[in-house]
C-alpha positions in Angstrom: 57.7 86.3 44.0 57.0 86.0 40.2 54.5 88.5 38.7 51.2 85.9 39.1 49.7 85.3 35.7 46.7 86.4 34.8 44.8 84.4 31.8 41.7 85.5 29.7 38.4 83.4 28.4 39.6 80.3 26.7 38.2 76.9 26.5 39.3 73.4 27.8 38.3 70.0 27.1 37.5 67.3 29.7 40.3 64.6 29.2 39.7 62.8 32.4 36.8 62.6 34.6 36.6 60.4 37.9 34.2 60.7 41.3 36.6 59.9 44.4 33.7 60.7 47.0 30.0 61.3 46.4 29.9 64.7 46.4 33.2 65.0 44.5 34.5 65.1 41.0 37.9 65.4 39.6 38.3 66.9 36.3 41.5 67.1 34.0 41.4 69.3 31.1 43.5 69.9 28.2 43.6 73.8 28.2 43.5 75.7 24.7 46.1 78.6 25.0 46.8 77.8 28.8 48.8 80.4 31.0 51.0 79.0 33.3 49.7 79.2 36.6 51.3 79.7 40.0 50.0 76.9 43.2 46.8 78.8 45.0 45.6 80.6 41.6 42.1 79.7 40.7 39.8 79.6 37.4 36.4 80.5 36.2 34.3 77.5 34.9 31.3 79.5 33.2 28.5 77.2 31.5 26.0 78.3 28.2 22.5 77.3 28.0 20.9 77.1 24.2 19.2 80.6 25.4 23.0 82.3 26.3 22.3 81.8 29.7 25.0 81.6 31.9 26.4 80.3 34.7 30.1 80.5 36.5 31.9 79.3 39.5 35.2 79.6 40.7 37.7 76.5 41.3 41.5 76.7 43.1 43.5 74.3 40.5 44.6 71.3 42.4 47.9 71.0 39.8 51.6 71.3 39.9 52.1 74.3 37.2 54.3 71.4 35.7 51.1 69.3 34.5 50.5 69.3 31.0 46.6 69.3 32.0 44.4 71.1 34.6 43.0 69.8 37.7 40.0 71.3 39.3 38.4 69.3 42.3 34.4 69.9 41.8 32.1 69.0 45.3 28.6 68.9 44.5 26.3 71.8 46.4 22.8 71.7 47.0 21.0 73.2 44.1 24.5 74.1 42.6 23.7 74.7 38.5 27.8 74.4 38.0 28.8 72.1 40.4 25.4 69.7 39.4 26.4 69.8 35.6 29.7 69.2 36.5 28.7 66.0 38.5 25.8 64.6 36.7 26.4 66.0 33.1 29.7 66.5 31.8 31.5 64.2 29.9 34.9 63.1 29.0 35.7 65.1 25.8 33.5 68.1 26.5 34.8 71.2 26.2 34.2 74.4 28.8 34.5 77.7 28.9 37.0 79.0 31.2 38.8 81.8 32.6 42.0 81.8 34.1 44.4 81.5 36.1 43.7 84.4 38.3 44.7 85.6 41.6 47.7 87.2 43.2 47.3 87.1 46.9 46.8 83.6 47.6 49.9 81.9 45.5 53.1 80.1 47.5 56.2 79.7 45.4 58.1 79.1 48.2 60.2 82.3 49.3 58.8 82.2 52.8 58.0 79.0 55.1 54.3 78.6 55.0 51.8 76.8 57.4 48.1 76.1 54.9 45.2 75.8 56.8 42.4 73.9 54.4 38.8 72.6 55.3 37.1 70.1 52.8 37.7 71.2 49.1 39.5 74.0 50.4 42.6 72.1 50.8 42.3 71.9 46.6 44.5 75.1 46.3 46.9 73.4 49.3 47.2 69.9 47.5 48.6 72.3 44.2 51.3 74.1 46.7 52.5 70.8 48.2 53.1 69.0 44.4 54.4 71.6 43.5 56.7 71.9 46.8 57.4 68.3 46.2 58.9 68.6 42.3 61.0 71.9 43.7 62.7 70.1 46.4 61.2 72.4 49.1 58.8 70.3 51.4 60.7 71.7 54.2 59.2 75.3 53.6 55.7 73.7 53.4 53.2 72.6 56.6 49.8 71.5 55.3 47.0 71.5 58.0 44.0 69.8 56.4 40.8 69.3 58.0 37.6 67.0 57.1 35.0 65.0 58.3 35.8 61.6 58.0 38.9 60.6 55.4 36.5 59.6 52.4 35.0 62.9 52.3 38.5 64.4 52.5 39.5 65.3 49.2 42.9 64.2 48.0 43.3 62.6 52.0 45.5 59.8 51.0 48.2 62.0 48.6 47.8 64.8 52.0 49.0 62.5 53.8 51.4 60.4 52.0 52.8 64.2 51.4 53.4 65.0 55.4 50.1 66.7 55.6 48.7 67.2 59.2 44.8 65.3 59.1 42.2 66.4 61.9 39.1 63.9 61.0 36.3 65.7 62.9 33.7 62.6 63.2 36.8 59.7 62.8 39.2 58.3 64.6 42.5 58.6 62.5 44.8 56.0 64.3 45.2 57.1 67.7 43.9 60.8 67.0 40.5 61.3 68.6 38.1 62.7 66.2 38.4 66.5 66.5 39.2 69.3 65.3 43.3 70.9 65.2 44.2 71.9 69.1 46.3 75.2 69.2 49.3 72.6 70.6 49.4 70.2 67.5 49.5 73.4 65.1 51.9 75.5 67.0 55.2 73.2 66.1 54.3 74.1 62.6 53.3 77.7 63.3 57.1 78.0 65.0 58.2 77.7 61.1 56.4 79.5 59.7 56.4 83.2 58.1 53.1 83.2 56.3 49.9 81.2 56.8 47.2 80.5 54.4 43.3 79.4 55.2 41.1 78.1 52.8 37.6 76.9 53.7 33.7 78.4 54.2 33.5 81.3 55.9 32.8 79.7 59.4 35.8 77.3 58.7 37.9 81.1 58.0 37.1 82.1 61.2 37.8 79.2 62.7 41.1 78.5 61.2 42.4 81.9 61.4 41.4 82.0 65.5 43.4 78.3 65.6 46.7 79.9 63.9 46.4 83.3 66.1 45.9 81.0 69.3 49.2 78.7 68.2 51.2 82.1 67.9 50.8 83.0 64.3 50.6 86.7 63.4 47.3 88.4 62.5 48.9 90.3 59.5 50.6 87.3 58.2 47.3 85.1 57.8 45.8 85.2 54.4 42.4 83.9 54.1 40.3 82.8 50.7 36.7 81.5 51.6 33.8 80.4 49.9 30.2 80.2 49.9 27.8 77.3 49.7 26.1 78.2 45.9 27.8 76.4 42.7 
């Protein structure tokens, strides 16, 4: 695996803004001195009030490193001063302070076969790893597990599943799949391939998702987990 990069502060400007869901925004930015990043890497958005207050949040980057822009999938949390001025305030050509890309222990560049476990937005970091599976001509080495409530709160659903992705629906019928959550036997197939497995979600969709890949056969000590809390 490639030495991840590791960018500093730098700012980037809002080139395109658009709201798939109600409690999600997409944002792609034009990045001043941009560091190539690797798929699973994540950035610091950090906001300035008039006062020098400030405010930060971290985002997985939802691009193929090959993008010439940024893309950061933004859900909206309850009393989140980030995630609200992301939503209700920011416009296209604003710029942001950012910090990035940064992480080392959650990146996939494809040297072992991988089964990504993601819940809501935290299939964002998954959605990077499969486009950039896709342009590298190594989909096979890929399984994507993603896991919402219903398809429109899903982020990125349709392109998961045009891509091959796996969709449990929790409170939707998908076809003939009863809403529910992943059963051990649909994600053991894709376990059988894999080396490595990778969970992103809340903390109580971790636990969850790390108990599913353990119970379809996967090893303890090749699980990596990245969670998140409910401020932003």
């Amino acid at each position: 695996m490639s030495t991840p990069p590791t960018g500093g502060w730098t700012t980037g400007r809002i080139i395109e803004k658009d709201q798939p869901s109600e409690r999600l925004v997409r944002l792609r930015l034009h990045v001043e001195d941009r560091v190539g990043h690797l798929p699973g890497q994540h950035y610091v958005v950090r906001l300035r009030a008039p006062d020098d207050y400030t405010a930060q949040r971290s985002y997985s980057v939802a691009s193929d490193p090959d993008d010439p822009l940024l893309e950061l999938a933004v859900e909206l949390m309850p009393g989140g001063e980030v995630s609200g001025h992301l939503h209700d305030v920011a416009e296209i050509g604003d710029v942001l302070e950012l910090r990035g890309p940064i992480g080392g222990y959650f990146v996939w560049e494809g040297e072992q076969r991988a089964i990504c476990v993601g819940g809501g937005t935290g299939v964002v970091p998954f959605v990077s790893m499969q486009r950039y599976a896709r342009r590298t001509g190594q989909d096979d080495r890929l399984n994507v597990v993603a896991v919402g409530r219903t398809g429109s709160q899903l982020p990125y659903f349709a392109e998961l599943r045009r891509y091959g992705a796996f969709t449990a629906l929790t409170r939707e019928n998908l076809g003939d799949r009863v809403a529910s959550p992943p059963y051990p036997d649909e994600v053991a197939p894709l376990v059988e391939k894999a080396e490595v497995a990778y969970v992103c979600g809340s903390p109580g969709f971790a636990t969850y998702a790390t108990r599913l890949l353990q119970e379809s056969g996967m090893r303890a000590d090749a699980i990596k987990v990245e969670q998140f809390g409910v401020t932003g």
